[in-house]
N, C-alpha and C positions, 0 to 999 in steps of 0.2 A: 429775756433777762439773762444776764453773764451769770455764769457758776459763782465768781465772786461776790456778786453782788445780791444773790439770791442766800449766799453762804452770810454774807452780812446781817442780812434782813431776820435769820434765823436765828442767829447769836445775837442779836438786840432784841429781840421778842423772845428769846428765853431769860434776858440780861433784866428783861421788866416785871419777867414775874409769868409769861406765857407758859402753855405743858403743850411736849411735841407727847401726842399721842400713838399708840399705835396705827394708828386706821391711816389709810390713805386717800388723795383727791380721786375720786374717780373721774378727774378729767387728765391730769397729767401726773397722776402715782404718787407725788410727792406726799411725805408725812403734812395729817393734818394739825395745826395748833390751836390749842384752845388758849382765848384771849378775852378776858374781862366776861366772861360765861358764852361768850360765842365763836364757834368754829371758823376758823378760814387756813387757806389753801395760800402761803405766801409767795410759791411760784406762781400761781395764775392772778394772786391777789384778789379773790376773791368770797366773800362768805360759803361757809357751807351749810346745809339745813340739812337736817336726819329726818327722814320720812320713815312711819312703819306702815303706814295705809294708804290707799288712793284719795282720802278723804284728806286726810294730811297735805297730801300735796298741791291739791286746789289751795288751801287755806295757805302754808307755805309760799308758797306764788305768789298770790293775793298780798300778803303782806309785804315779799321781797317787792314786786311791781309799784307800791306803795311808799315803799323807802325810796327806789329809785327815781320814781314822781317827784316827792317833796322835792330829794335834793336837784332833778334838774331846775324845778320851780323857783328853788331859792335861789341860783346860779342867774337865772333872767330875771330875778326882782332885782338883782346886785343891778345887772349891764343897765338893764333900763333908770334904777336908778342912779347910774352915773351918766346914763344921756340924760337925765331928765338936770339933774346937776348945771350939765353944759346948754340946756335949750335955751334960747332968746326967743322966738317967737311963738307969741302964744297959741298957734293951732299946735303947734309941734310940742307945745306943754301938754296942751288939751290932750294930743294924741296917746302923748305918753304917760298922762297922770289916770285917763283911760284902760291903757293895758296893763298898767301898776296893780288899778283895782281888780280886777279881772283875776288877775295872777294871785293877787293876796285871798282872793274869796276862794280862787279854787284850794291854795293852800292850804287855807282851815279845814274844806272842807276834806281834803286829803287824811289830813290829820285827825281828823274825828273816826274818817271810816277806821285808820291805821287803830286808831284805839280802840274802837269796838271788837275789831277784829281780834287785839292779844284778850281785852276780859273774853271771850268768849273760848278761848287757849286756856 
């Protein structure tokens, strides 16, 4: 990312209401921002999670791994359901109306663990 561009990003995330904090990324130093009560790192773009224990961290993980899941999940429910849009023949519906289901059951099921996991936070 260009200085410029990284300098943009940071004057529109303070321009919304963001707080550049003290603290820094510990992956590329940059100040961290707090946005909408979660940290992220707008040079690397990426969330940040504060750990004080090892136990933290598994849990942390667990849920980031979880966010990450859903959304590549929802990302192939989109593509398949605009093959399934363009299919004419029916094994090739069959095929895709198949992995549609597949992909929406593990979805839920993503999202159930994603929730148990913050009540238990």
């Amino acid at each position: 990312m260009s200085e410029d561009n990284y300098m943009k990003r940071m004057t529109d995330a303070l321009r919304s209401g963001a707080k550049m904090l003290s603290e820094h990324c510990p992956i590329c130093g940059s100040p961290i921002f707090e946005i909408k009560e979660e940290l992220w790192c707008l040079r690397c773009n990426k969330r940040i999670v504060k750990v004080r224990s090892d136990e933290e961290v598994g849990s942390a993980l667990s849920v980031y791994t979880l966010i990450n899941t859903a959304s590549i999940i929802a990302v192939k429910i989109e593509e398949l359901t605009i093959l399934l849009s363009r299919a004419v023949e029916v094994d090739e519906v069959r095929k895709l109306s198949e992995a549609l289901e597949v992909l929406l059951k593990t979805l839920e099921q993503t999202l159930k663990v994603r929730k148990l996991l913050k009540e238990e936070n």
